[in-house]
N, C-alpha and C positions, 0 to 999 in steps of 0.2 A: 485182968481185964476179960470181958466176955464179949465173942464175939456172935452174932448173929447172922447167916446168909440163908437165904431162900432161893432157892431155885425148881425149876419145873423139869423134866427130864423126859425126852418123845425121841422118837428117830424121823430125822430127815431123810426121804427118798430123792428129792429133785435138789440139789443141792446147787448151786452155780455162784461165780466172782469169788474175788479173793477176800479174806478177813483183814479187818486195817486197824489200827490203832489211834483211837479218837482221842486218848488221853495218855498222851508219849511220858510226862513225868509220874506216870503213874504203872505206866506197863511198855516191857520192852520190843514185845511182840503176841501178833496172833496169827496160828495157822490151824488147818484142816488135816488132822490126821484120822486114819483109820485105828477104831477099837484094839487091832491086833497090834498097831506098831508107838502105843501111846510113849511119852518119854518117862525115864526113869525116877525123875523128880516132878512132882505135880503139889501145882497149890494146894495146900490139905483140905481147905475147902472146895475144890473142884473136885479130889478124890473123892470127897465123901459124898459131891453129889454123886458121880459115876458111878459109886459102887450103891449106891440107892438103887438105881436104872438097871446096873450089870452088874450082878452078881458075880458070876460068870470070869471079869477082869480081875485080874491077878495086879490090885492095886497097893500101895502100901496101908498100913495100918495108921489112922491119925482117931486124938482121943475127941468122939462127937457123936450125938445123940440123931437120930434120923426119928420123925414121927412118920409114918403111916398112912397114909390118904387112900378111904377107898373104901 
């Protein structure tokens, strides 16, 4: 099966409220962490947005094609 996610990657300066979870059978939680203290296990597709953005992050390796915009 092939999956497809899009996402856009910018940095928030004014951040504020907490993150909620609109769709509970589908995701158990959402929170706001910083770059440096991200968790050890990440959706493979959020890593690979991240590491689109941030290079820099020491993320895990997952097998996905990134195109280039710009």
């Amino acid at each position: 099966m092939t999956w497809v996610s899009a996402a856009a990657v910018g940095e928030a300066t004014d951040v504020s409220g907490e993150p909620a979870v609109c769709e509970p059978e589908k995701i158990r939680m959402r929170e706001w962490v910083e770059p440096s203290a991200l968790p050890d296990r990440l959706f493979e597709p959020s890593a690979t947005v991240l590491r689109a953005g941030r290079q820099e992050l020491a993320l895990p390796d997952v097998d996905a094609h990134c195109y280039q915009l710009g």
